[in-house]
N, C-alpha and C positions, 0 to 999 in steps of 0.2 A: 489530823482530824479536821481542822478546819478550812485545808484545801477538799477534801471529801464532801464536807458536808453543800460546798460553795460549788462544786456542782451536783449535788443530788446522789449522792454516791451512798445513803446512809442502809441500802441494804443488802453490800458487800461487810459489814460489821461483823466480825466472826463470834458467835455465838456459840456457846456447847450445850449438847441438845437437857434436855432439863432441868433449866436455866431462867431466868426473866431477867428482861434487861429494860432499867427504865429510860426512854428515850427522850422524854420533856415532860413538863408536867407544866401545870399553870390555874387558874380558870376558868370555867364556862363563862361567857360574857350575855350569850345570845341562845337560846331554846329555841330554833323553829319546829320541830315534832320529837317521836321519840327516838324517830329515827337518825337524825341530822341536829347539829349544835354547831357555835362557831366557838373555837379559841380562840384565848386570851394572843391580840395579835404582836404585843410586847416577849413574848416568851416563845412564838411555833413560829416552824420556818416559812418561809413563802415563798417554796419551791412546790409546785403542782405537783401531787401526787406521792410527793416524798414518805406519806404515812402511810400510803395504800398498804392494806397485808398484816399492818403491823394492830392493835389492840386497843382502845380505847374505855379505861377503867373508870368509871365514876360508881357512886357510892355503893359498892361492894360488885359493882356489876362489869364484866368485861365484856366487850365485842370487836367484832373484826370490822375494821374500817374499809371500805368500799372504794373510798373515793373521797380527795382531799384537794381543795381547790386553795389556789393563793389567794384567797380570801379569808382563810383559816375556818373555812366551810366544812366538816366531815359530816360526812355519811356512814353510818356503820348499818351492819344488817347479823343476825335478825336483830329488830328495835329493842330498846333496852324495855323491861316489867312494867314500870312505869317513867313518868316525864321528869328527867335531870330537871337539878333546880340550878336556877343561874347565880353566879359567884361560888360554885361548890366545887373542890381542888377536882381535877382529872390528872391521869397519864396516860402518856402513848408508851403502851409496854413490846418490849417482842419477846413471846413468850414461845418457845420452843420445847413441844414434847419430848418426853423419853421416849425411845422406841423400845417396845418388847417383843419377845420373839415370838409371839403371835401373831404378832405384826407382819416379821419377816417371813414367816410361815406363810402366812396370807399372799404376801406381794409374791413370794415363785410360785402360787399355786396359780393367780391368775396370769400370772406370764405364761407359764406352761398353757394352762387354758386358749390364750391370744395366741401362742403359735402353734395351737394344734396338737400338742404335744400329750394331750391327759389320756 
């Protein structure tokens, strides 16, 4: 684990799909909008990018994180309802769907569709 994490390896983490997995948690130190906040930089890594993809939960509200700078700078998108307050716990979750077979229904329908095939 802690050869992975030392180089940026944390989103080979094998996860099963309908599952959450909490990744760090800590913090808000810093509010610049609703979109962007920094972490607590005692607790997140400070590898660029490392959180990209993965979830940023603060009071009751999740979002996907865009873009994570060794600054412990995140960007999540869409903004959170309203403006996080600072010193209020977060986590970086990776939250993985179930897949149902609608789903799969869906995905060969537009495959067939992309090769011509319907």
């Amino acid at each position: 684990e802690r050869a992975r994490r030392a180089r940026g390896m944390l989103l080979s983490l094998p996860i099963a799909a309908g599952t959450k997995q909490v990744i760090a948690e800590g913090r808000l130190t810093r509010i610049i909008s609703q979109s962007m906040v920094i972490l607590d930089p005692m607790v997140s890594s400070s590898i660029e990018d490392e959180y990209r993809h993965f979830f940023l939960s603060n009071g009751g509200e999740s979002r996907r994180i865009v873009k994570y700078t060794t600054g412990c700078v995140v960007t999540i998108h869409p903004p959170f309802e309203s403006r996080p307050v600072v010193n209020t716990k977060y986590a970086i979750v990776d939250e993985e769907p179930a897949p149902f077979e609608a789903d799969y229904a869906k995905i060969a329908r537009l495959r067939r569709e992309a090769a011509g095939k319907v």
